[in-house]
ROPA-353255 format. One record per residue: residue number from 1; chain; x, y, z of N, C-alpha, C in turn. Coordinates in steps of 0.05 Angstrom, whole numbers. Example, Ala and Ser with C-alpha at 12.3 -4.5 7.8 and 13.67 -1.06 7.14 Angstrom:
BEGIN
<1; A; <264; -114; 156>; <246; -90; 156>; <264; -66; 156>>
<2; A; <257; -45; 142>; <273; -21; 143>; <258; 1; 157>>
END
This chain:
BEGIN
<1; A; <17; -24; 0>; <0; 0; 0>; <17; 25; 0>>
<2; A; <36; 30; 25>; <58; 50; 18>; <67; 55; -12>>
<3; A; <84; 39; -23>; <88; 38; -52>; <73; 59; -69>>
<4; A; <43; 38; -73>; <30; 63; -92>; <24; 82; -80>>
<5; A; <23; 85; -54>; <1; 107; -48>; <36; 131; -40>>
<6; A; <55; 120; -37>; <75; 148; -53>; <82; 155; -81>>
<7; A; <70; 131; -95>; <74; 136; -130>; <54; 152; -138>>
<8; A; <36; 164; -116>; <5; 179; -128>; <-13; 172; -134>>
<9; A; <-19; 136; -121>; <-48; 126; -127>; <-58; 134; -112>>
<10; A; <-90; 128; -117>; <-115; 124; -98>; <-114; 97; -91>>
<11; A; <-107; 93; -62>; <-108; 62; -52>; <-124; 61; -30>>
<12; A; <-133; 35; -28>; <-154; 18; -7>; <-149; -2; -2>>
<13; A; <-148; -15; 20>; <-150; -34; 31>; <-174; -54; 41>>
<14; A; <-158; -84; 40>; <-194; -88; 46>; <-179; -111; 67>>
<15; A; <-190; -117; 80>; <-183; -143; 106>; <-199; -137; 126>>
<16; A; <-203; -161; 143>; <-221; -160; 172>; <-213; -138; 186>>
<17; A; <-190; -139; 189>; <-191; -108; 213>; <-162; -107; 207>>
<18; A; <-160; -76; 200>; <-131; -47; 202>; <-116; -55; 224>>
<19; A; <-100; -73; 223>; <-82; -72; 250>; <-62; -60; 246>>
<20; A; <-46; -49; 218>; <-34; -38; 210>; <-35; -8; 200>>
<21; A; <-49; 10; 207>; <-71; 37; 192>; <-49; 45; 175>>
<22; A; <-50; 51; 142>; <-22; 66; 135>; <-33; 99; 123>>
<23; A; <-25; 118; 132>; <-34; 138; 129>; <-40; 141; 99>>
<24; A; <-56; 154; 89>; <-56; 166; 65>; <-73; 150; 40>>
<25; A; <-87; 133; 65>; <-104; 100; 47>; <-127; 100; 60>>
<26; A; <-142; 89; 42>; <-173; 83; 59>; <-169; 46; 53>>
<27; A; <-183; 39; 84>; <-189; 17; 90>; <-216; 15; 86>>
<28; A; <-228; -17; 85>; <-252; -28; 82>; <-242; -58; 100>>
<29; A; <-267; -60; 122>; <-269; -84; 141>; <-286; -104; 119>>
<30; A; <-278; -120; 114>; <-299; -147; 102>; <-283; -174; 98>>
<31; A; <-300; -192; 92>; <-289; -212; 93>; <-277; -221; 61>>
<32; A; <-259; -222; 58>; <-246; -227; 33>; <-259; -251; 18>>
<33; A; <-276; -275; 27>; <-283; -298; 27>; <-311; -291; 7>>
<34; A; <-318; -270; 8>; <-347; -259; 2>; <-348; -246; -17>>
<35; A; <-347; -258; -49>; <-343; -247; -79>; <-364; -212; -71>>
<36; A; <-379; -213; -57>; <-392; -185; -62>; <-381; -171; -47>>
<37; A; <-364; -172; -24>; <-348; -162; -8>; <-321; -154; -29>>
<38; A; <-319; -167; -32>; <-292; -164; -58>; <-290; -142; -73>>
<39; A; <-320; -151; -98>; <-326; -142; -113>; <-339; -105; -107>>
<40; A; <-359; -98; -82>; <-356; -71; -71>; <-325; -56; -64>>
<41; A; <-314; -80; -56>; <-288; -51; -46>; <-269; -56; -70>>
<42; A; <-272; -71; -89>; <-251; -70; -112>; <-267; -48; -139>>
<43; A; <-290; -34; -129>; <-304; -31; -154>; <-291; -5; -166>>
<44; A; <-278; 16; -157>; <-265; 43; -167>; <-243; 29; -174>>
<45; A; <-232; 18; -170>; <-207; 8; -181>; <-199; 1; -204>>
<46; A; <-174; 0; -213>; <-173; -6; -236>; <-141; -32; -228>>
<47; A; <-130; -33; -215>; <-112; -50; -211>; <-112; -59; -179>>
<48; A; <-115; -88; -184>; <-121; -101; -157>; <-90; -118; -147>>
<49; A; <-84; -108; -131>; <-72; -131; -116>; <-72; -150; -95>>
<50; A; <-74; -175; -102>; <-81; -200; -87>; <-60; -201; -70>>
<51; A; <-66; -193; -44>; <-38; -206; -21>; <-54; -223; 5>>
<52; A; <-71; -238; -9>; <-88; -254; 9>; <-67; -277; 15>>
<53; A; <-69; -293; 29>; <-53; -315; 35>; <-55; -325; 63>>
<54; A; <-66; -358; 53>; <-67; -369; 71>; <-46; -378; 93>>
<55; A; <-53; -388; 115>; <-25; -404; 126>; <-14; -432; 120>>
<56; A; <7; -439; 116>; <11; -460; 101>; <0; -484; 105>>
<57; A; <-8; -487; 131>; <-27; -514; 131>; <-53; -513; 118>>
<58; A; <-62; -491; 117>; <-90; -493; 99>; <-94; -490; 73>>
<59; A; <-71; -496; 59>; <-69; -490; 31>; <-82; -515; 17>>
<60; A; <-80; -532; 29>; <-95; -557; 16>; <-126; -559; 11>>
<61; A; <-128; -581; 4>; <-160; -583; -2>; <-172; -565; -17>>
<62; A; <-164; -559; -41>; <-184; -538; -47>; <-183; -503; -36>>
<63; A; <-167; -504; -17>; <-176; -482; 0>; <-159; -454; -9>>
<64; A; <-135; -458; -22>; <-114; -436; -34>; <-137; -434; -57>>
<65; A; <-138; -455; -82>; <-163; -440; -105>; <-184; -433; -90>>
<66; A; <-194; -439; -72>; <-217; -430; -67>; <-219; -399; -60>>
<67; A; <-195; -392; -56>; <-195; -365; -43>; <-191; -342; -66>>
<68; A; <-175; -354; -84>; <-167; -338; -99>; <-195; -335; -123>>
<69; A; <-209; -366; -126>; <-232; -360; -143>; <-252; -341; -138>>
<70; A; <-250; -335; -111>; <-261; -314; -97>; <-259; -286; -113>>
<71; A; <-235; -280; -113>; <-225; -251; -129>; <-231; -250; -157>>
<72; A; <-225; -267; -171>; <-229; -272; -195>; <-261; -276; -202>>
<73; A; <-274; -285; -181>; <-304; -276; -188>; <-320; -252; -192>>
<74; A; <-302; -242; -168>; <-315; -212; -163>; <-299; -196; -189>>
<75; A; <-277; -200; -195>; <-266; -183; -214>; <-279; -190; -248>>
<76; A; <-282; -219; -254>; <-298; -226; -289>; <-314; -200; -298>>
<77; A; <-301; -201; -321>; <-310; -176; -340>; <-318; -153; -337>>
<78; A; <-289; -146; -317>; <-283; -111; -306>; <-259; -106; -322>>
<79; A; <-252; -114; -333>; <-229; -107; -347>; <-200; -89; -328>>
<80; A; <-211; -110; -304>; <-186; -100; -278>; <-165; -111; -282>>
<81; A; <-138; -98; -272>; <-112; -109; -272>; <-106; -122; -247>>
<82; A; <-106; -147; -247>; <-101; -158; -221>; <-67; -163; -219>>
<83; A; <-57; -154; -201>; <-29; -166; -192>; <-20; -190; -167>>
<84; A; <-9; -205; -176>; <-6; -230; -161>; <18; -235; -153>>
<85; A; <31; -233; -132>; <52; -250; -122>; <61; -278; -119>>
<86; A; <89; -279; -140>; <85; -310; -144>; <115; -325; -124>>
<87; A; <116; -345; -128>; <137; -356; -116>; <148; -381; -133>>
<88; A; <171; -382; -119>; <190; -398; -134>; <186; -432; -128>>
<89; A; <168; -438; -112>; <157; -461; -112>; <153; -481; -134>>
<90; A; <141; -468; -151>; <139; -464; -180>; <163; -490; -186>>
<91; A; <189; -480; -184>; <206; -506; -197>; <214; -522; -177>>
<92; A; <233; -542; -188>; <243; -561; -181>; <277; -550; -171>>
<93; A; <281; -573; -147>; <311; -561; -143>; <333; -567; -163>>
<94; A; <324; -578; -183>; <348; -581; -199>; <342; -555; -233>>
<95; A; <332; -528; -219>; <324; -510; -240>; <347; -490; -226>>
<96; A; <354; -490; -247>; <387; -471; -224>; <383; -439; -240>>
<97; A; <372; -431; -268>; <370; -406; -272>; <342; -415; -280>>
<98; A; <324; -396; -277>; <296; -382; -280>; <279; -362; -287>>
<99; A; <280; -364; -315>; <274; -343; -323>; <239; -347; -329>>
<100; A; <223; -332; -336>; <190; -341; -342>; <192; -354; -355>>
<101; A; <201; -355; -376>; <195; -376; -398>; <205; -411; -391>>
<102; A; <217; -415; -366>; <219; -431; -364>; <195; -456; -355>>
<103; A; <192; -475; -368>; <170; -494; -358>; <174; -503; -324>>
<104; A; <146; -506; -316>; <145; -500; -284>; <144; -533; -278>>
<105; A; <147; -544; -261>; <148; -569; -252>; <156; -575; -222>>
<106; A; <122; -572; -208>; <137; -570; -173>; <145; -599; -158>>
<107; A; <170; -586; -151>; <177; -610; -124>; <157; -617; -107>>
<108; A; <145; -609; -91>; <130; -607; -72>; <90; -604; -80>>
<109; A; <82; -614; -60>; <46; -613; -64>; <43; -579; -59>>
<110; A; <56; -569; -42>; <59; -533; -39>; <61; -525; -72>>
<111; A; <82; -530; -83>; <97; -529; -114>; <66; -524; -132>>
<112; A; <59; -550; -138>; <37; -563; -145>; <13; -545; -146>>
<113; A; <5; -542; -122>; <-17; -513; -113>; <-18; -493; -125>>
<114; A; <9; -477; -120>; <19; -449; -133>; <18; -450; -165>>
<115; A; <27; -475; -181>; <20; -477; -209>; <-11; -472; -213>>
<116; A; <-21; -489; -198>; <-51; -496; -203>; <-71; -452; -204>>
<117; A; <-57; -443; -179>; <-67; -424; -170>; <-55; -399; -200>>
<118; A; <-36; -406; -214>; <-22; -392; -232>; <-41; -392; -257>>
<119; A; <-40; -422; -260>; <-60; -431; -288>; <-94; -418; -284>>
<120; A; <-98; -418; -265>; <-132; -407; -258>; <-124; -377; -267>>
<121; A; <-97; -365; -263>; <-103; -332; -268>; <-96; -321; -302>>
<122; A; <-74; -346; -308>; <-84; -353; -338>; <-105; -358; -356>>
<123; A; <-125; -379; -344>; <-152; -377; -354>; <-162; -349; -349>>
<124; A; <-168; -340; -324>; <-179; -314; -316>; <-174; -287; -344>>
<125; A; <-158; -288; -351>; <-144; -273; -358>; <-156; -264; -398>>
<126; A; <-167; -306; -395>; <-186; -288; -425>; <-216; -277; -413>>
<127; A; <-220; -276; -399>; <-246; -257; -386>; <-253; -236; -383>>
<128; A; <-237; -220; -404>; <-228; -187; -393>; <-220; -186; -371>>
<129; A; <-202; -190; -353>; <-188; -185; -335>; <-157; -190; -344>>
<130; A; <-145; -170; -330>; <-120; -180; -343>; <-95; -185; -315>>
<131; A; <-82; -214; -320>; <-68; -220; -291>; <-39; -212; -301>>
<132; A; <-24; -205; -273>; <9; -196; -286>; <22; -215; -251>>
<133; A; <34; -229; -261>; <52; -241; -237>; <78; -235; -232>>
<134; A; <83; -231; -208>; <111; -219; -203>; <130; -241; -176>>
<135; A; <142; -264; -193>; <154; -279; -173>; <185; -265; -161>>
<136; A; <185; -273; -135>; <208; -265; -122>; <218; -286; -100>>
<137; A; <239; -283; -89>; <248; -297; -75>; <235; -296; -40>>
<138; A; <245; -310; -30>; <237; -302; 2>; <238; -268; 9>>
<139; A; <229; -268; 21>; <221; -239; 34>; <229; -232; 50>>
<140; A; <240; -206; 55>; <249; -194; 82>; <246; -162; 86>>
<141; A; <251; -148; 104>; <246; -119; 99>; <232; -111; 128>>
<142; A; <225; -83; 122>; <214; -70; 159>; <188; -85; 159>>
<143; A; <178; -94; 185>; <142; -100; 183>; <147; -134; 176>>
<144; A; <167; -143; 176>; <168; -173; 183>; <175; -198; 196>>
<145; A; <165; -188; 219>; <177; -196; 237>; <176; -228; 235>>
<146; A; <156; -234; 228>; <150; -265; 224>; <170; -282; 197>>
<147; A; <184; -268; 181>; <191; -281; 170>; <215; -299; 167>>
<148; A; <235; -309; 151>; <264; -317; 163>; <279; -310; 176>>
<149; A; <280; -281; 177>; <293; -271; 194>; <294; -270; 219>>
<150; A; <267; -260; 219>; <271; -264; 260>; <260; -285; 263>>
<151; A; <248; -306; 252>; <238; -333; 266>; <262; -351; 258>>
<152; A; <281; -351; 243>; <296; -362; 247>; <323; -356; 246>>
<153; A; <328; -340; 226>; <363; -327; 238>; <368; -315; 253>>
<154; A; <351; -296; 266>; <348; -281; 290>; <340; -296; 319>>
<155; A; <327; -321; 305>; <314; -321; 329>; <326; -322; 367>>
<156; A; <345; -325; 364>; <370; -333; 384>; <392; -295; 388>>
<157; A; <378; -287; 377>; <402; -261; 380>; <404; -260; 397>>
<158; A; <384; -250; 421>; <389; -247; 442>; <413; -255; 474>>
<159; A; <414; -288; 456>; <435; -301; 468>; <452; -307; 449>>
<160; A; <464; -281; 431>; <490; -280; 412>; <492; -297; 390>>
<161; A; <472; -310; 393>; <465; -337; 366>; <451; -323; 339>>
<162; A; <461; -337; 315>; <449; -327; 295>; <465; -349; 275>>
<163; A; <440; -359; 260>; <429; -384; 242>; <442; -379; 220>>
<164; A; <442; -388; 202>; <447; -386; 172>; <430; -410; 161>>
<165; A; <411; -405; 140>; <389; -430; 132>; <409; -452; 119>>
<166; A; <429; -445; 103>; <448; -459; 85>; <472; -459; 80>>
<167; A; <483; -474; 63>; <514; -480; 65>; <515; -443; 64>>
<168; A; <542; -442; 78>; <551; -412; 66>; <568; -400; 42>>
<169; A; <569; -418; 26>; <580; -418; -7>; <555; -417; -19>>
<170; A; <524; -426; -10>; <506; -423; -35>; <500; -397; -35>>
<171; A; <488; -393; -56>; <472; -373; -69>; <440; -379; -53>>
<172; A; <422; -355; -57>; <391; -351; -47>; <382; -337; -57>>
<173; A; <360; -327; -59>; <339; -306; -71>; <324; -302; -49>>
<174; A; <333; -272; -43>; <321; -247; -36>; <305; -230; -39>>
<175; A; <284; -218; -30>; <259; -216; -40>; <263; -190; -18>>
<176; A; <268; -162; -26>; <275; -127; 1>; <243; -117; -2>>
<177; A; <220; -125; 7>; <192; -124; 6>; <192; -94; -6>>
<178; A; <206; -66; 0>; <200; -46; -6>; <213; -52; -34>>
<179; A; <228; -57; -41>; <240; -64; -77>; <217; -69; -88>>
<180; A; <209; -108; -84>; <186; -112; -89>; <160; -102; -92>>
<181; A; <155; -90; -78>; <132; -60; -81>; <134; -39; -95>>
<182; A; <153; -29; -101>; <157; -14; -120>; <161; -26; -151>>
<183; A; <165; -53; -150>; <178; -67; -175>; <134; -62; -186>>
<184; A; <125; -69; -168>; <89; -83; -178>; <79; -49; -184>>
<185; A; <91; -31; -178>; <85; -10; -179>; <87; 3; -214>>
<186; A; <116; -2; -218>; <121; -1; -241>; <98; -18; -261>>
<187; A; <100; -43; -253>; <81; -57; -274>; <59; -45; -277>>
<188; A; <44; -42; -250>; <21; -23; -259>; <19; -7; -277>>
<189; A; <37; 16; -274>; <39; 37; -287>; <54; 32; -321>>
<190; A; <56; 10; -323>; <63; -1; -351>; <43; -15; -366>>
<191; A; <19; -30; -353>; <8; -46; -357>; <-12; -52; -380>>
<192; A; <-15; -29; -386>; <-20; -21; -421>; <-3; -41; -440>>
<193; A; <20; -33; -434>; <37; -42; -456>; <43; -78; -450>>
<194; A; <16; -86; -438>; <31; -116; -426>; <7; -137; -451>>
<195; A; <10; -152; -448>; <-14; -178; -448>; <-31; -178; -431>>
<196; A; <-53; -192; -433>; <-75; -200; -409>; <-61; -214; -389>>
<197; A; <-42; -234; -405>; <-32; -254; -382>; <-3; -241; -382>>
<198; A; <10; -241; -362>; <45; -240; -355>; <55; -242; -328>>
<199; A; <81; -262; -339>; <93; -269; -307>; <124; -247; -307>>
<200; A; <130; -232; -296>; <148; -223; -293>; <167; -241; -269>>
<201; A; <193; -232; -269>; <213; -256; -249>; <232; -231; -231>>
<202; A; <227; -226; -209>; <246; -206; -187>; <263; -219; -184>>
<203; A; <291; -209; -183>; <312; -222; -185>; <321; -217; -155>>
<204; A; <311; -190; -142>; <325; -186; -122>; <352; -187; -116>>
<205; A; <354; -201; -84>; <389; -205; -80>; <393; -227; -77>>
<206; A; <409; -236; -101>; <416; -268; -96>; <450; -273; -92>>
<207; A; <451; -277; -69>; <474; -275; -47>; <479; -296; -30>>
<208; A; <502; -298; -26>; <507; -332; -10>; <495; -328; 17>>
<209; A; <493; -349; 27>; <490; -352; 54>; <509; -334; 73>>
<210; A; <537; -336; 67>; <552; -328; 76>; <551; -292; 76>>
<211; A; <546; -282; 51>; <543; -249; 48>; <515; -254; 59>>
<212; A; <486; -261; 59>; <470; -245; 79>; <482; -249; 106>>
<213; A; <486; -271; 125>; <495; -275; 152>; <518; -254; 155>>
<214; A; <533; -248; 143>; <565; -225; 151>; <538; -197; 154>>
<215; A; <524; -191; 135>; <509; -167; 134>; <494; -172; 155>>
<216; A; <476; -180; 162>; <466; -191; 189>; <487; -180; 217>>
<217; A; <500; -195; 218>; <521; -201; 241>; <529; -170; 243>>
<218; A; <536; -159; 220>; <543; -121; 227>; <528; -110; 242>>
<219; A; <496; -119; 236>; <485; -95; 239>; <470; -108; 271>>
<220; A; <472; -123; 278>; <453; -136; 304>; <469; -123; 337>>
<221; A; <489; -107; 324>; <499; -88; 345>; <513; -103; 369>>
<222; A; <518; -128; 367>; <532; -150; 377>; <547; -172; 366>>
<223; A; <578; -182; 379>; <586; -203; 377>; <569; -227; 378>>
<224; A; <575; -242; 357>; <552; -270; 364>; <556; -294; 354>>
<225; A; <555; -316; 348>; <567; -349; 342>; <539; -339; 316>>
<226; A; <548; -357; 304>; <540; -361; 277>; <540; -396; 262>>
<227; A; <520; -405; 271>; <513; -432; 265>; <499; -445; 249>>
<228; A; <493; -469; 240>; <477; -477; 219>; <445; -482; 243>>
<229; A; <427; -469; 221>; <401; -472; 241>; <385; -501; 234>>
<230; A; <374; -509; 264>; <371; -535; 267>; <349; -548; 258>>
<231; A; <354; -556; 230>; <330; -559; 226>; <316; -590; 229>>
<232; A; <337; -602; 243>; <323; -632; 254>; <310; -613; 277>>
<233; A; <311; -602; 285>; <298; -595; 307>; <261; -579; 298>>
<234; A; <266; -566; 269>; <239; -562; 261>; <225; -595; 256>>
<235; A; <239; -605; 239>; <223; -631; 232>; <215; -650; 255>>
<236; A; <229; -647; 277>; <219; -659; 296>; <191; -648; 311>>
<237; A; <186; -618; 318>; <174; -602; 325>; <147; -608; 309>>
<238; A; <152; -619; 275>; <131; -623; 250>; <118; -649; 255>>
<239; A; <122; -664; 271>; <111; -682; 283>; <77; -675; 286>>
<240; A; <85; -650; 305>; <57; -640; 316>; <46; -617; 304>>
<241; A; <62; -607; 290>; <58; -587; 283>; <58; -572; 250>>
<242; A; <32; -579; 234>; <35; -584; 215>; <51; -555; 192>>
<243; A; <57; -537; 206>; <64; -506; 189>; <93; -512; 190>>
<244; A; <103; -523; 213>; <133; -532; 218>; <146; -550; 195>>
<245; A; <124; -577; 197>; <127; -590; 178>; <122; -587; 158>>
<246; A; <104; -569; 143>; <103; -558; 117>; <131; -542; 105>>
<247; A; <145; -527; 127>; <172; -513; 119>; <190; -530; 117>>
<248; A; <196; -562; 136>; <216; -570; 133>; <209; -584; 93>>
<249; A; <189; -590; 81>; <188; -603; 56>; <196; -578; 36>>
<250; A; <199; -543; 43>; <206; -539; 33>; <237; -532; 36>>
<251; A; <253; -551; 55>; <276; -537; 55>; <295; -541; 25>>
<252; A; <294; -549; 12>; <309; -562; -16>; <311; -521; -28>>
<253; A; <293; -507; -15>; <299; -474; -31>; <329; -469; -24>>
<254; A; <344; -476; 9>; <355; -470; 20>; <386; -482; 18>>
<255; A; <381; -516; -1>; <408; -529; -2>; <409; -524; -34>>
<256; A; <396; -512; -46>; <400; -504; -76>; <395; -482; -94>>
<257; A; <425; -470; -105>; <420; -443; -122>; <397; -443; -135>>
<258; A; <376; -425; -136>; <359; -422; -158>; <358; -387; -160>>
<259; A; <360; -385; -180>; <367; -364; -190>; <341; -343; -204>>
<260; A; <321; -321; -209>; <309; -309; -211>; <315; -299; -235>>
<261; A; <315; -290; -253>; <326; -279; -278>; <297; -270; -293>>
<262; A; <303; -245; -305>; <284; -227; -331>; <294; -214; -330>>
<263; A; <313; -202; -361>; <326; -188; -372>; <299; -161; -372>>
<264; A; <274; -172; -385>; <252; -152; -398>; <249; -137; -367>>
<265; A; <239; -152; -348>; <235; -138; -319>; <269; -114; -315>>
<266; A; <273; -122; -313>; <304; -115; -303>; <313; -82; -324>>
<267; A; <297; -85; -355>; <294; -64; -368>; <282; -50; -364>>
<268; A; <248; -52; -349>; <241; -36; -334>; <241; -20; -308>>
<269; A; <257; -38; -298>; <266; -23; -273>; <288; -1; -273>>
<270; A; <309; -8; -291>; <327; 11; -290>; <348; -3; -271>>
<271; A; <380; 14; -284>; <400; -1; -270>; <398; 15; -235>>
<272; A; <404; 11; -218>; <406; 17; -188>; <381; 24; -180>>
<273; A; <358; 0; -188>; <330; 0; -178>; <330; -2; -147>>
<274; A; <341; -30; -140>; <351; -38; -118>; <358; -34; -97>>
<275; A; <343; -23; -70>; <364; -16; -42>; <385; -37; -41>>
<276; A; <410; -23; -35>; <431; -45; -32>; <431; -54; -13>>
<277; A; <441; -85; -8>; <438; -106; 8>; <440; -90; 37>>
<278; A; <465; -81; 47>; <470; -66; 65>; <454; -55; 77>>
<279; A; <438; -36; 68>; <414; -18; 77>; <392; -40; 80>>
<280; A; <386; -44; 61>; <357; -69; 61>; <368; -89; 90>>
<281; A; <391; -94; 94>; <389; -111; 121>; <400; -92; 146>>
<282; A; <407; -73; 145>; <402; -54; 164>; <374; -49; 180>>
<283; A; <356; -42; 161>; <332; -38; 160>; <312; -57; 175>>
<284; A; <316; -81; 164>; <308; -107; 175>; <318; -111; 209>>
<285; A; <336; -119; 211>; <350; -127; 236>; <341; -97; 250>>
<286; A; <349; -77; 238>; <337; -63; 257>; <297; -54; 279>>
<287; A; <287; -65; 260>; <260; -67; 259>; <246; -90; 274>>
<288; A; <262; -111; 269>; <263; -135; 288>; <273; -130; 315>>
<289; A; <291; -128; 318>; <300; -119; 344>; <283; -96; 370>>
<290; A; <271; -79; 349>; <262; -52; 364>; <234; -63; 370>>
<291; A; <227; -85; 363>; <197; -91; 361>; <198; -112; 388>>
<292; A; <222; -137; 382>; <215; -153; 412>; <227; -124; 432>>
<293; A; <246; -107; 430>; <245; -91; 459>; <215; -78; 458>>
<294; A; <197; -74; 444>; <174; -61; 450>; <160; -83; 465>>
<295; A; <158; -112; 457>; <148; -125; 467>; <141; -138; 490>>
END
């Protein structure tokens, strides 16, 4: 929402309740589940973005399409631009560069889903609506606290510990949420010149294990051990706990390069689109930190 609403849109929000208020936006309380709920607060609009998402245990059954057929109902033959966040689930660990055009083939029943959820915005897409996907790597940035970072490389700072997901020679894909926001921003504002259907590919920062953890370790304002994070200890925990065990099937992102690539994206953005790594994990660690002392 920040994003466009400093690029000069008119933005709204729609979810059960503002726990977040961002100045300079109008919110709408409803239930996302409810095509006429949808379809009222999507109606001035002209470009939608979907950042619905379930939690990973409930992606099954039906229940990820189910949500999304939701949007796509309320949106048929508005001739809206929907934007979708995609992920790299999509391939297999033995896809080492990735560009769109590459054929998708998931490892995982997660993998599997996200295709399925891709191809529905493909069909969607001859309906007068037109879908634009923007895959990126894992995510990090201010406002996430929940994500790798502090639930698991962080999670131990406090007692001078700090994780690394993978060898520290591989490569990863990085996903600086404010980049990414600005990247969907651009598309919007290009989206004329697109197809009904398009997947664009964020390349983000794809950096070893070793360069995010050193950037990390600068900025956490302490000396600290630096270890491989335990992940027999998630899969054990996945026993009972099915979100645990959903992450350990996807660890294969973590023991293998996969690489993000679009030359065409990468033309639109311009060379030094990118907050540099530095800052973008400044930012992070810092935001994390100031949030458990609030806590």
């Amino acid at each position: 929402m920040i994003a466009f609403r400093d690029a000069g849109w008119d933005v709204t929000g729609l979810g059960r309740a503002n726990r977040k208020p961002v100045a300079g936006t109008r919110f709408v309380a409803g239930n996302a589940d409810d095509v006429d709920v949808v379809r009222a607060a999507t109606a001035h609009a002209d470009v939608v973005v979907n950042g619905l998402h379930l939690r990973y245990d409930l992606w099954g059954d039906g229940r990820a399409e189910g949500q999304l057929q939701t949007v796509l109902d309320a949106l048929v033959g508005s001739g809206k631009t929907v934007l979708y966040p995609g992920t790299i689930y999509n391939y297999r660990a033995s896809d080492r560069i990735i560009p769109p055009t590459l054929r998708q083939s998931a490892e995982t029943e997660r993998g599997a889903i996200r295709i399925r959820l891709e191809t529905m915005l493909a069909d969607a897409a001859r309906d007068d609506i037109q879908a634009i996907i923007l895959r990126a790597g894992d995510f990090f940035g201010s406002g996430t606290t929940m994500g790798w970072f502090g639930e698991a490389i962080l999670m131990n700072h406090a007692k001078g510990r700090l994780y690394h997901l993978g060898e520290l020679g591989l490569h990863h894909a990085w996903a600086y949420l404010p980049d990414l926001a600005r990247a969907m921003v651009r598309l919007a504002e290009a989206r004329r010149t697109f197809a009904n259907f398009e997947t664009f590919h964020f390349a983000g920062h794809f950096v070893t294990h070793g360069e995010i953890m050193t950037a990390i370790a600068r900025h956490v304002g302490q000396k600290g051990r630096i270890g491989p994070f335990p992940w027999w200890m998630l899969r054990l925990m996945g026993v009972v706990n099915p979100v645990l065990r959903d992450l350990c099937d996807m660890r294969y992102l973590w023991t293998h390069e996969m690489a993000l690539v679009d030359p065409r994206l990468d033309a639109l953005l311009g060379d030094g689109f990118a907050t540099d790594l530095e800052t973008a994990v400044a930012i992070t660690v810092s935001d994390i930190i100031e949030a458990r002392r609030a806590a």
